[in-house]
C-alpha positions in Angstrom: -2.4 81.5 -48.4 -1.2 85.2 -48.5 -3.9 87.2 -46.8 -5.0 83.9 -44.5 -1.6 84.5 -42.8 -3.3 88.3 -41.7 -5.1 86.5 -38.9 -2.5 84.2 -37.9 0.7 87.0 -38.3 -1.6 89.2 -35.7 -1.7 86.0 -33.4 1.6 85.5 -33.8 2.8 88.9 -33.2 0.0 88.8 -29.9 1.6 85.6 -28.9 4.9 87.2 -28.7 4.0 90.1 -26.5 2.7 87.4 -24.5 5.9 85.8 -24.2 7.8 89.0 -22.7 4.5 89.6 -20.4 5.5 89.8 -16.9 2.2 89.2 -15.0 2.2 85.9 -18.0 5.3 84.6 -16.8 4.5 84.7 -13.4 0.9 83.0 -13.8 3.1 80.1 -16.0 5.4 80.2 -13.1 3.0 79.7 -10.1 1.5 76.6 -12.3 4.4 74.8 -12.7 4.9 75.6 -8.5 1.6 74.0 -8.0 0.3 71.4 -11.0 3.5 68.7 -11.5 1.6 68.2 -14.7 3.4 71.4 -15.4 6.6 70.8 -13.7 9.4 72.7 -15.5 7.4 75.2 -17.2 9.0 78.3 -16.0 7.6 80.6 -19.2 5.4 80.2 -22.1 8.4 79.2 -24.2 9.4 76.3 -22.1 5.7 75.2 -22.7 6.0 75.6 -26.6 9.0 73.4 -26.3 7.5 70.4 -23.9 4.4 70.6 -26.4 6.6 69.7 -29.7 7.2 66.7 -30.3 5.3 63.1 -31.0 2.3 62.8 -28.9 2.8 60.5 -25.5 1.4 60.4 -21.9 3.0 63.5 -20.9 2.2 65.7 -23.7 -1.6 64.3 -22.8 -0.8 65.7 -19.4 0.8 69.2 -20.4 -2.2 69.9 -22.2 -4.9 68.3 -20.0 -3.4 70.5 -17.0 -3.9 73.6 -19.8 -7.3 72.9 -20.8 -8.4 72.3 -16.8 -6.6 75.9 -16.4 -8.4 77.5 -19.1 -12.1 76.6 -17.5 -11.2 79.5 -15.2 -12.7 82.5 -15.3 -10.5 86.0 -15.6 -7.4 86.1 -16.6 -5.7 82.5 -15.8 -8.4 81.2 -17.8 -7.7 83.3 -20.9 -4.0 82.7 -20.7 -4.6 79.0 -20.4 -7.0 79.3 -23.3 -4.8 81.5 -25.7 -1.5 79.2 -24.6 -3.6 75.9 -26.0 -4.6 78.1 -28.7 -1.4 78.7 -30.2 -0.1 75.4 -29.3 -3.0 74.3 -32.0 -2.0 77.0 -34.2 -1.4 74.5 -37.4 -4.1 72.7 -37.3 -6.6 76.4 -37.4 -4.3 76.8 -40.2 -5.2 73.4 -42.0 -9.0 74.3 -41.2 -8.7 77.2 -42.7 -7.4 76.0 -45.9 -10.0 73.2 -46.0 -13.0 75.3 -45.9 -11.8 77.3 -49.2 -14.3 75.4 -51.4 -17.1 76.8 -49.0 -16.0 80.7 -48.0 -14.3 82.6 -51.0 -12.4 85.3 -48.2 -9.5 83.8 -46.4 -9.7 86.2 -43.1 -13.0 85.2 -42.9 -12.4 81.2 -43.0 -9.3 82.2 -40.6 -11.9 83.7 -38.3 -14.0 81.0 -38.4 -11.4 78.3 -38.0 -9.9 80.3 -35.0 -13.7 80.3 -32.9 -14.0 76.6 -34.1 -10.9 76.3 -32.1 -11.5 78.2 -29.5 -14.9 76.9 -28.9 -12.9 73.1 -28.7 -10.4 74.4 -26.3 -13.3 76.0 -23.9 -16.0 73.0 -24.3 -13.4 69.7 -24.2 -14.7 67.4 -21.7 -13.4 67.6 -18.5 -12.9 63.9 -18.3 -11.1 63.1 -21.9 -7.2 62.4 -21.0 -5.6 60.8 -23.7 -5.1 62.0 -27.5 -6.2 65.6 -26.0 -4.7 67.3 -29.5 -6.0 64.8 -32.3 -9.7 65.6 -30.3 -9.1 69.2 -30.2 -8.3 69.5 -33.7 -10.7 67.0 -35.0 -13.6 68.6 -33.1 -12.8 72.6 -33.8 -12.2 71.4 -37.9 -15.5 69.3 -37.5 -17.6 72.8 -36.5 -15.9 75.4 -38.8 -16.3 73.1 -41.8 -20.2 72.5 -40.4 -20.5 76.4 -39.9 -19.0 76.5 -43.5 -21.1 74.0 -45.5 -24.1 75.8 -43.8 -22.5 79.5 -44.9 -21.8 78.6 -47.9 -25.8 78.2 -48.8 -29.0 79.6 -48.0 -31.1 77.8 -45.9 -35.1 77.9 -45.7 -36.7 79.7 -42.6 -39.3 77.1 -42.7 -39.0 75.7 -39.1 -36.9 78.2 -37.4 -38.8 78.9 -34.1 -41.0 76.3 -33.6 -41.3 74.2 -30.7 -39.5 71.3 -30.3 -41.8 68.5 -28.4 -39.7 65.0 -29.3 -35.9 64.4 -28.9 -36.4 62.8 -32.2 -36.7 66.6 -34.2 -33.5 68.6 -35.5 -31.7 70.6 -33.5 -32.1 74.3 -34.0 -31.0 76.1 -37.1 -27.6 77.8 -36.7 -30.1 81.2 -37.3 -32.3 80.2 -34.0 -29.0 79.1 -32.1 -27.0 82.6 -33.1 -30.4 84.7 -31.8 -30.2 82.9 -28.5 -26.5 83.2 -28.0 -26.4 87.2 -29.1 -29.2 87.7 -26.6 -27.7 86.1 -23.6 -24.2 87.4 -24.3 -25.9 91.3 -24.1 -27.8 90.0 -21.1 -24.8 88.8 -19.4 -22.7 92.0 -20.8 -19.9 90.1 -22.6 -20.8 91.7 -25.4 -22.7 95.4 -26.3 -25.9 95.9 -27.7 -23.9 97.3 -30.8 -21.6 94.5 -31.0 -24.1 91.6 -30.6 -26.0 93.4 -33.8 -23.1 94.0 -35.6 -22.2 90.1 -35.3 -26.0 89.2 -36.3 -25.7 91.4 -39.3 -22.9 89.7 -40.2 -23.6 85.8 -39.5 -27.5 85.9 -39.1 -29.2 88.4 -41.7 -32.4 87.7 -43.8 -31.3 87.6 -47.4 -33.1 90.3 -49.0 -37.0 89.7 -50.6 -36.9 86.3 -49.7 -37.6 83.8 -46.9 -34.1 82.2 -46.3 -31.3 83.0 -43.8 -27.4 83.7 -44.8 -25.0 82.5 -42.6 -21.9 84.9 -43.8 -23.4 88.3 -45.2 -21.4 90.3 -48.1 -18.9 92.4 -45.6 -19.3 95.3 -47.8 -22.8 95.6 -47.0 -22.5 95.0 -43.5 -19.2 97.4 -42.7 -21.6 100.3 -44.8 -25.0 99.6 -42.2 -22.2 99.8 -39.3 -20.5 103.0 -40.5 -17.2 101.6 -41.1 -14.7 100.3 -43.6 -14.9 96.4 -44.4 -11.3 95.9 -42.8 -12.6 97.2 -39.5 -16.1 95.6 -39.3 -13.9 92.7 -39.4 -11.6 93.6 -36.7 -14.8 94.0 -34.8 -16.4 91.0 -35.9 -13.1 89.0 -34.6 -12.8 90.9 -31.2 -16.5 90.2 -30.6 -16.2 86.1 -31.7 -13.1 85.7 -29.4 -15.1 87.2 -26.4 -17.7 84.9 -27.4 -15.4 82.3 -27.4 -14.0 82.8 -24.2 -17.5 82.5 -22.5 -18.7 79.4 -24.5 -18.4 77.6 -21.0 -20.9 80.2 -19.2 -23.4 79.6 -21.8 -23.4 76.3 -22.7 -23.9 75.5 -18.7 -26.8 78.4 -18.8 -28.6 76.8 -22.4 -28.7 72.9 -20.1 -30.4 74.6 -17.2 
């Protein structure tokens, strides 16, 4: 688990800077003023604490008023987001272990594990108010171990592209779906030209001299096309997925229009 902790120890220590934030403690603050859902949250500690525990009604609540906090936009949204994030920060643990059998590098299942969450966090339906935590954990391990199964081979090209005419035909290869996302995210300028590439170089790439798509390419190879060392392609790769993340909402209402 020594190297999967890299990840989480850089959330943790982010999470603690969070904790002596003082524009943070006054966001918590004017929640607990205005949502009683939140009702003697004065910091992000006291919501740590009213979040542990067995799981009843008013857990449910505490993290029902988080998740309808974290479909803002700007920075309420992200703290609401990153609060839920770490409150769930076992179970992107217990993802990450599970998908060992698929992805051999344990920052990169981290990653993964950590959008997967995200992505849950940003996308949980508006109406679901009960078992809020067993959904969010079920659903972001569901995706990542998806992502991972899919990673962990190469898939044929044969398809990818073609028009869909019946609701009765697959949905579109993760390749298709990652083209469309990268393009809308440099459209919409949550993400550079050079980072959107970077990220499908890394996820998205043709293997080489044959008709198939990798999901994960060998880091190596990608840090050396960007320039960089394999440790900070990474760091890239992360910064560039968790703004992705954050904006899942945006898209997913722009890809239903």
């Amino acid at each position: 688990m020594g190297s999967a902790l890299n990840i989480i120890d850089r959330l943790i220590h982010q999470w603690d800077d969070f904790t002596e934030d003082t524009p943070a403690q006054h966001t918590v603050q004017n929640w607990s003023a205005a949502d009683p859902r939140l009702r003697g949250a004065q910091t992000l500690h006291d919501i740590e604490n009213l979040a542990r525990g067995p799981i009843t009604a008013h857990t449910d609540e505490l993290f029902r008023a988080l998740l309808d906090k974290a479909a803002l936009t700007g920075a309420e949204g992200e703290l609401a987001s990153r609060t839920v994030l770490q409150l769930m920060i076992g179970r992107v643990i217990h993802t990450s272990r599970a998908m060992t059998g698929y992805i051999r590098d344990a920052d990169e299942r981290t990653q993964l594990a950590v959008v997967a969450m995200y992505d849950a966090i940003r996308t949980c339906p508006t109406d679901k108010d009960r078992y809020l935590t067993p959904h969010l954990a079920w659903t972001a391990h569901r995706t990542a171990m998806n992502l991972a199964r899919v990673g962990s081979r190469e898939i044929p090209m044969a398809g990818v592209g073609v028009e869909r005419t019946t609701e009765d035909e697959p949905a579109p290869h993760p390749s298709e779906e990652l083209a469309r996302l990268l393009t809308w995210s440099v459209a919409e300028n949550v993400l550079s030209s050079d980072e959107a590439t970077l990220l499908a170089h890394r996820y998205g790439d043709e293997s080489p001299g044959r008709p198939s798509w990798v999901s994960i390419a060998d880091p190596r190879s990608v840090a050396d096309r960007a320039g960089v060392s394999p440790a900070a392609m990474r760091q890239r790769c992360s910064r560039a997925a968790r703004r992705l993340a954050a904006a899942s909402s945006r898209y997913l209402d722009h890809d239903m229009r």
